[in-house]
N, C-alpha and C positions, 0 to 999 in steps of 0.2 A: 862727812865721814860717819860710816854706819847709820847714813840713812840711804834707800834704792826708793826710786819714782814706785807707783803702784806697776806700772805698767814694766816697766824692767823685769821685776817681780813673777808678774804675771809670764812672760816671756822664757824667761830660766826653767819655773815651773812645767809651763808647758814641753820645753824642751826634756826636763826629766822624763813625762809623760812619757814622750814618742820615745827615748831611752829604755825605759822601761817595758815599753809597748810589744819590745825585739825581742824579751825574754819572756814574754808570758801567750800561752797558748791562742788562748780565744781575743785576746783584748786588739782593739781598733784604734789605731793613733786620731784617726778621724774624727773621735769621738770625746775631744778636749773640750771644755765650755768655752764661752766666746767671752771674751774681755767685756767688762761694761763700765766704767768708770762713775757714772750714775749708783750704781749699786756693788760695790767693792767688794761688802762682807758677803753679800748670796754666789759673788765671782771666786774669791778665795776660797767660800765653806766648799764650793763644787770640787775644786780644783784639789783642796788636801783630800778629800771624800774617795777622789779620784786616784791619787797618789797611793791615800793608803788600799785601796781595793787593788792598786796590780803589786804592792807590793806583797797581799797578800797572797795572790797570785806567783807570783812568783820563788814565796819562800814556804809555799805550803808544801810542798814536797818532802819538807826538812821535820814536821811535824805532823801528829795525827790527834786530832781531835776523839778523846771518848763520850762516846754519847750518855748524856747524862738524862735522866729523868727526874727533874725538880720538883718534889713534893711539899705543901704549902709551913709542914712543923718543920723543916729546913733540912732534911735528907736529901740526899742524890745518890741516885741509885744508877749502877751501871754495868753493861756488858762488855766485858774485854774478848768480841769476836775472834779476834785474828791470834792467836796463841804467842804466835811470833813479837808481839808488842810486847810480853813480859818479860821479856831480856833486856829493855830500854829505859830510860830513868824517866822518871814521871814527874809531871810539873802542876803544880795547883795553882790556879789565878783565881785572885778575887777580885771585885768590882762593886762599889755600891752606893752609897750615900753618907754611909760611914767614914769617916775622916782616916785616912790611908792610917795613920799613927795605930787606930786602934784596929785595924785589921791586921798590922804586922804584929803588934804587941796581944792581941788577945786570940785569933785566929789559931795560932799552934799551941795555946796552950788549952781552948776550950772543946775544937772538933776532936770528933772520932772517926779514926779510918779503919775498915776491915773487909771482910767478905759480908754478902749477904746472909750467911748464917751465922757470924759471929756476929755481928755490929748490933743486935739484942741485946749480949750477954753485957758488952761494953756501955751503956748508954747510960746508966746508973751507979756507975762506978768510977772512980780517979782515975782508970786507965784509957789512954786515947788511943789506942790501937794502933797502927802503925804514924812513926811519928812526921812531925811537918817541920822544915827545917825555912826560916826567910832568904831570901835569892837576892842578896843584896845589889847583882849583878847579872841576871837573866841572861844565858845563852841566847846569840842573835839568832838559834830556830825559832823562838819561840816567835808568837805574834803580840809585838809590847807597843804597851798603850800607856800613854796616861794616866794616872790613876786606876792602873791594875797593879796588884800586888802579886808577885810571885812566891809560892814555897815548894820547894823542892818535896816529895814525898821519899820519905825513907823508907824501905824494904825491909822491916822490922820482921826477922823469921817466925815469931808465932803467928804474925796476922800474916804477912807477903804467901806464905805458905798455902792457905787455905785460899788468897784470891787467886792465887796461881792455879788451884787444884780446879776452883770450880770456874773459873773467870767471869767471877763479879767482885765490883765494888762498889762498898757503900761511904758516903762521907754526910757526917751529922754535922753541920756548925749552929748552934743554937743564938749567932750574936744578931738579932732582928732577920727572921729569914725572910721577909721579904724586902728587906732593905737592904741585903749583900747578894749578888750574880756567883755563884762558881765554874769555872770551868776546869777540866783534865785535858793533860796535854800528855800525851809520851811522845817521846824524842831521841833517836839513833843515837847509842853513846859514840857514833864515829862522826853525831853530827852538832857537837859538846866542846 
């Protein structure tokens, strides 16, 4: 009880695979790794690697990645091209080496969110510009990982304003910047 052979294992897996295969554009059931029993862990790391690329495949639809530009004193800077994104809730992920506890606990209270022309005025000041709330429960748009931290970004109208007007945003996290990854997500509130 609650233990399955490797190969059973392997087996189900694959089966998700080709399951999954039928809802994602480009991906080829064909293209499952081959069982090795000799080598388990290099069979399984293929195989979740695998899983997780069509899942993301097939839930990226539900999310839009902003492109961020990561500068090395720990700003990200970004273009909100498509205008139409600013009606949708926004999601901040972190990712780093930093031990998840202090990404959720010092994350929302140390970054600054704004436009590119405010986020100067905030950098030096106790105000974080628009605020970061913890997701203690990520919407399944998003694409969740493991030790990624979600926060929801709030639409604080002094700062939300200006990123709307010009469509940039900047986000400052000062907690080891090259030891924490950021990413921006916005996500369809019909898809919430």
């Amino acid at each position: 009880q609650g233990r399955s052979h490797p190969e059973q294992v392997y087996i189900t897996m694959a089966q998700l695979i080709g399951q999954l295969c039928t809802f994602a554009v480009k991906a080829d059931a064909t293209e499952i790794p081959k069982f090795n029993y000799m080598e388990l862990g290099d069979t399984f790391e293929k195989l979740f690697a695998r899983v997780l690329a069509l899942l993301d495949a097939v839930i990226a639809e539900r999310y839009v990645e902003v492109p961020m530009q990561r500068r090395e004193d720990g700003m990200y800077l970004g273009k909100i091209e498509d205008g139409s994104l600013l009606r949708y809730e926004f999601f901040l992920a972190a990712k780093g080496s930093l031990p998840e506890g202090q990404l959720r606990d010092r994350l929302p209270k140390l970054s600054k969110i704004a436009s590119w022309s405010q986020v100067g005025s905030i950098l030096n000041s106790a105000i974080n510009g628009a605020r970061l709330e913890l997701e203690y429960q990520p919407p399944g748009a998003l694409p969740l990982r493991p030790g990624v931290v979600f926060f929801r970004v709030h639409k604080t109208p002094e700062y939300w304003t200006d990123i709307q007007g010009t469509g940039t945003i900047a986000i400052y996290q000062p907690l080891e910047p090259r030891a924490v990854e950021l990413s921006l997500y916005a996500v369809d509130p019909e898809n919430l």
